[in-house]
Backbone as a printed PyTorch tensor [residue, N CA C, xyz], in Angstrom:
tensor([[[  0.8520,  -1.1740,   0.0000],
         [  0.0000,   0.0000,   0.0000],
         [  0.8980,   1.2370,   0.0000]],

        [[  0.4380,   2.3790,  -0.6660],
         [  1.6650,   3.0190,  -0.9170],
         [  1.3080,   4.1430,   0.5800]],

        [[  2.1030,   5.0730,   0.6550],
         [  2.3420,   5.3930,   2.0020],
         [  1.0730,   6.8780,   2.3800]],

        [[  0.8430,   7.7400,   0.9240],
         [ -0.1720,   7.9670,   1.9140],
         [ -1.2720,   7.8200,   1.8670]],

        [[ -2.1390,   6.7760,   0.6740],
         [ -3.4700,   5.9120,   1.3860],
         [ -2.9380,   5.3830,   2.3030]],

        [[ -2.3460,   4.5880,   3.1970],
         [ -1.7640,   4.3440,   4.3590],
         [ -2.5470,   5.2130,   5.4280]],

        [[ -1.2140,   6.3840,   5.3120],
         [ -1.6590,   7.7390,   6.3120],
         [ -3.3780,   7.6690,   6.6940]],

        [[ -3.8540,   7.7240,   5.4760],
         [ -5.4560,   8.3750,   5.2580],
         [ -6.0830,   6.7510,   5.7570]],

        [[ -5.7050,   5.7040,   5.1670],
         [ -6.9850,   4.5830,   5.9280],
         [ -6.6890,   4.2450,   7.1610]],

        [[ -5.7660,   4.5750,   7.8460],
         [ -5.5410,   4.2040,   9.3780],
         [ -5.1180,   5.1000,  10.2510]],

        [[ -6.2080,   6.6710,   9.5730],
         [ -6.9080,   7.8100,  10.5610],
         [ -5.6620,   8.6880,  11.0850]],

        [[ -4.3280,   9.0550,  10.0950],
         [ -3.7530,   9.6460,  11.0300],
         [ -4.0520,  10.9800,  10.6180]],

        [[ -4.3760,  10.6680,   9.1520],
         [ -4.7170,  12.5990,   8.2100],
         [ -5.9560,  11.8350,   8.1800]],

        [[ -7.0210,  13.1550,   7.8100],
         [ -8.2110,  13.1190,   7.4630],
         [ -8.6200,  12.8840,   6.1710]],

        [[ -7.5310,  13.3800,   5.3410],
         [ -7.8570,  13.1860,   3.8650],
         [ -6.3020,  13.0930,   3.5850]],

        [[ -6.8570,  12.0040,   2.2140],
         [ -4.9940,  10.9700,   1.1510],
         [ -5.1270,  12.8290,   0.8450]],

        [[ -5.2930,  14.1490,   0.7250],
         [ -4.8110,  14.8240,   0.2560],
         [ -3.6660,  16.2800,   0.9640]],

        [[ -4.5460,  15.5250,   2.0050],
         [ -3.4020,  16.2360,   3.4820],
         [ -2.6460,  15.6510,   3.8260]],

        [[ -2.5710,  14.2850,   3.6880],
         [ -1.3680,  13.1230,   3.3640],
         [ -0.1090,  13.3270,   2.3870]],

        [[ -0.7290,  13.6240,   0.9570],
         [  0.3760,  14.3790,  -0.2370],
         [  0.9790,  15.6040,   0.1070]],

        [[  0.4030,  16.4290,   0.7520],
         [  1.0410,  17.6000,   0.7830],
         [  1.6480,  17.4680,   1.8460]],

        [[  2.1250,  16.8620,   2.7820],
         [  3.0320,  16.6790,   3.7400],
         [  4.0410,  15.6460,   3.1930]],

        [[  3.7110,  14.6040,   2.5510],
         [  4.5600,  14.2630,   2.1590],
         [  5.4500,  15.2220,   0.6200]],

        [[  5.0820,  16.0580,  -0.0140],
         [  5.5340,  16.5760,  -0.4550],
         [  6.2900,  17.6830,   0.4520]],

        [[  5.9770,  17.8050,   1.3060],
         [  6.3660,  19.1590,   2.3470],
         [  8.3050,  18.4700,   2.8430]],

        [[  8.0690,  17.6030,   2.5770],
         [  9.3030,  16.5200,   3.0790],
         [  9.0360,  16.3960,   4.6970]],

        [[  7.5480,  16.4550,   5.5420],
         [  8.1040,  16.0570,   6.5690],
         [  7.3720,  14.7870,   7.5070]],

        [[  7.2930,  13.5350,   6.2110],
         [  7.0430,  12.3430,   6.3240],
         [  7.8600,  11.6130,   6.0750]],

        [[  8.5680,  10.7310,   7.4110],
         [  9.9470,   9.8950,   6.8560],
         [  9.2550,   8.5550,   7.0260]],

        [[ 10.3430,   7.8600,   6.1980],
         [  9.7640,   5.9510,   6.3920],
         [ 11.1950,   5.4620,   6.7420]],

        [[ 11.2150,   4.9990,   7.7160],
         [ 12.5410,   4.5830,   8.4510],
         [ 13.5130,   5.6950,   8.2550]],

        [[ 13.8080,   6.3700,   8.1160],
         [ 14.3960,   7.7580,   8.7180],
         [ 14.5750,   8.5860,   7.2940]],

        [[ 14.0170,   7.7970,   6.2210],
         [ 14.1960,   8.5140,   4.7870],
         [ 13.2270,   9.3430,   4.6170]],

        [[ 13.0560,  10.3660,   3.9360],
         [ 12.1380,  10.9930,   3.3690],
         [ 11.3950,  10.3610,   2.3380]],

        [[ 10.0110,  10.6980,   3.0130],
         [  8.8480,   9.6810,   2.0390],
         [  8.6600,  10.1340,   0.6290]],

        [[  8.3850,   9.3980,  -0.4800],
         [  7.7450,  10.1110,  -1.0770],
         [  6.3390,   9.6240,  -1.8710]],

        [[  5.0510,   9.9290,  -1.9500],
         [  3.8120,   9.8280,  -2.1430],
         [  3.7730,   8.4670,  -2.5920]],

        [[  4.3890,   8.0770,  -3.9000],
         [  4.3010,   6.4960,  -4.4760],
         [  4.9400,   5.3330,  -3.4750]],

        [[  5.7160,   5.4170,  -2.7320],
         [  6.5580,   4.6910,  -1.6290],
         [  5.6000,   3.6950,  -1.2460]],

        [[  5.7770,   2.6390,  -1.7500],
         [  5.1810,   1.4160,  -0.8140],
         [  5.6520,   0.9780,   0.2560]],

        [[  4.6840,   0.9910,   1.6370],
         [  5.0310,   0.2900,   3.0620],
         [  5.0280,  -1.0370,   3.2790]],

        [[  5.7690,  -1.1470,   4.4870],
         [  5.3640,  -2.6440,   4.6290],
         [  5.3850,  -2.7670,   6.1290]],

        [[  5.0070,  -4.5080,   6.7230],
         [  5.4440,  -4.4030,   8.2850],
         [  6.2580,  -4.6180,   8.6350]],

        [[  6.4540,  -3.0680,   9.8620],
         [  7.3920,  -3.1650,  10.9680],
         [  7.7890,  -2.0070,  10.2820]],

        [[  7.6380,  -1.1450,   9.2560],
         [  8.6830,   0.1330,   8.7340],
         [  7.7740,   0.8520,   9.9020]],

        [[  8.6420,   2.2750,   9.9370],
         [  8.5990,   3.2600,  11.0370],
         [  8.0600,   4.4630,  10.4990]],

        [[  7.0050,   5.3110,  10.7090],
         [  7.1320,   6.4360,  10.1710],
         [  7.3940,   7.3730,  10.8510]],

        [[  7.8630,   8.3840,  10.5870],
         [  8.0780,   9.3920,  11.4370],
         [  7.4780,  10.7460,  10.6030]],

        [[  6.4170,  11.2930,  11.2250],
         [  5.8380,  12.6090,  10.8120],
         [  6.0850,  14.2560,  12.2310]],

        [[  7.2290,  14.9450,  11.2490],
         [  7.6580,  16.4090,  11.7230],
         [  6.3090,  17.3700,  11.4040]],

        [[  5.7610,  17.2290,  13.0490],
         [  4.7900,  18.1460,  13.0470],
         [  6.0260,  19.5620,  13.5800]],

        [[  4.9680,  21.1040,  13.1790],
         [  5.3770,  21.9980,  13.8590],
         [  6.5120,  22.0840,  15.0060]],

        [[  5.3050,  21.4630,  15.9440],
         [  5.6800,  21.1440,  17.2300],
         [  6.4440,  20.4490,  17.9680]],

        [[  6.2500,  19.2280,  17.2830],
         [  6.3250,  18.0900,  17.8260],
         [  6.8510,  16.6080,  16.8480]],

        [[  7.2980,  15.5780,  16.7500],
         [  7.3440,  14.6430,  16.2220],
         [  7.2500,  13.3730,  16.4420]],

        [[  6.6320,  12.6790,  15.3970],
         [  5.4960,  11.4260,  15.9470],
         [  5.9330,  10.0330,  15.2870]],

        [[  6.7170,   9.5270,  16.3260],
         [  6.6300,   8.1060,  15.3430],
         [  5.8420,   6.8970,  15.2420]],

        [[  5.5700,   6.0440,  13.8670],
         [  4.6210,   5.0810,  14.2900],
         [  5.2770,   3.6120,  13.7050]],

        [[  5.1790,   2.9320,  14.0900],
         [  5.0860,   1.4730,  13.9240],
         [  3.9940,   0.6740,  13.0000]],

        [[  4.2910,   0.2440,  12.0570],
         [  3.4350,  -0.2320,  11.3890],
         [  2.9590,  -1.9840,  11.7640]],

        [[  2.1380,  -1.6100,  11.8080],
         [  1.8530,  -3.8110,  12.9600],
         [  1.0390,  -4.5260,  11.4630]],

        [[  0.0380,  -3.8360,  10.7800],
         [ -0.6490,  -4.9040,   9.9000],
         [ -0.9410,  -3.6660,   9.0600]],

        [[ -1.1280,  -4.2180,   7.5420],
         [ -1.6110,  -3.2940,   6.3940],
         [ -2.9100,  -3.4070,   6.6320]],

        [[ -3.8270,  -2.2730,   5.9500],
         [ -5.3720,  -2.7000,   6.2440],
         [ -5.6330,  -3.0730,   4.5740]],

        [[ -6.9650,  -4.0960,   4.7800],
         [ -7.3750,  -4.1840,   2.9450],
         [ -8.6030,  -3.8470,   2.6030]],

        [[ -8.9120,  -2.3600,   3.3680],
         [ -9.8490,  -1.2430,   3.2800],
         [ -9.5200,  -0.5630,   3.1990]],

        [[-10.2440,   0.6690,   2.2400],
         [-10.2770,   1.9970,   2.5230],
         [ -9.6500,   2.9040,   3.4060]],

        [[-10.7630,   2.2600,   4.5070],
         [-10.8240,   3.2540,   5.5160],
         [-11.3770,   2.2680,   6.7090]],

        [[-10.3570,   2.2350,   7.9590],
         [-10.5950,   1.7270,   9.4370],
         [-11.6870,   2.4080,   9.6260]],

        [[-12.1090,   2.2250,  10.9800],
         [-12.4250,   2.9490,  12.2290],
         [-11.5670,   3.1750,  12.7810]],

        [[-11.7550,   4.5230,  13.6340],
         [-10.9740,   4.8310,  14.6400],
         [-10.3140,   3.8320,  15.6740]],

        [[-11.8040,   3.3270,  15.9730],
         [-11.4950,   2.3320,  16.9780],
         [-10.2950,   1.4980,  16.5050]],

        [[-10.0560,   1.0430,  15.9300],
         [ -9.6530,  -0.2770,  15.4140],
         [ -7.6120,   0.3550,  14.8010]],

        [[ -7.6750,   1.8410,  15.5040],
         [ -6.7300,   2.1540,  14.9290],
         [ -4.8840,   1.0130,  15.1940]],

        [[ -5.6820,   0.7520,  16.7440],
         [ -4.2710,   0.2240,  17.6040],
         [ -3.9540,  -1.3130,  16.6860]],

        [[ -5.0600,  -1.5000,  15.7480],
         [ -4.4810,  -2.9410,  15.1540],
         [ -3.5240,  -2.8530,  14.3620]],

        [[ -3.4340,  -1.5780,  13.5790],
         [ -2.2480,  -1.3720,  12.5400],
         [ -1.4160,  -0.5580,  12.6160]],

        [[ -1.5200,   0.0760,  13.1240],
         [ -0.3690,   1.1330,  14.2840],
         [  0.2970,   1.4450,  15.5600]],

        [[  1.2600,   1.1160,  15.9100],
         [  2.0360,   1.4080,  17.3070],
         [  2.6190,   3.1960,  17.4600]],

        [[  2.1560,   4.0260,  18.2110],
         [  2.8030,   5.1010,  18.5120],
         [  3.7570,   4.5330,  19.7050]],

        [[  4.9190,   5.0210,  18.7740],
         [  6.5250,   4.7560,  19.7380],
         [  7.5740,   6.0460,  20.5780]],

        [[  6.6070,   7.3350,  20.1420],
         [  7.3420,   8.3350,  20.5310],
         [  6.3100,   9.0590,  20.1420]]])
């Protein structure tokens, strides 16, 4: 799955289009590289997203083969590690 339908089906952006523009922004890494939009993930890669503020890494545990999760259901395919 490429990295930011990723982002967008397992609720971390709201929309794959606030997903592109951060990853175009350069401040979406996949194991410490800079992402870029076509990048296919896999499990156990790391992402790391440079908010403003703050920076967020995640753990990837399972791909989803939907769309779009629920919220709820976020902790099945994502680990926040920092």
């Amino acid at each position: 799955m490429r990295i930011d339908k990723f982002l967008n089906s397992v609720n971390i952006t709201k929309r794959r289009s606030i997903s592109q523009d951060m990853i175009e922004s350069g401040v979406v890494l996949i194991n410490g590289v800079v992402a870029k939009a076509s990048k296919n993930i896999a499990i156990g890669d790391v992402i790391t997203i440079n908010y403003l503020n703050s920076t967020k890494k995640y753990q990837i545990l399972q791909i989803p083969q939907t769309k779009s999760t629920p919220k709820s259901l976020q902790n099945e395919y994502i680990k926040e590690i920092s």
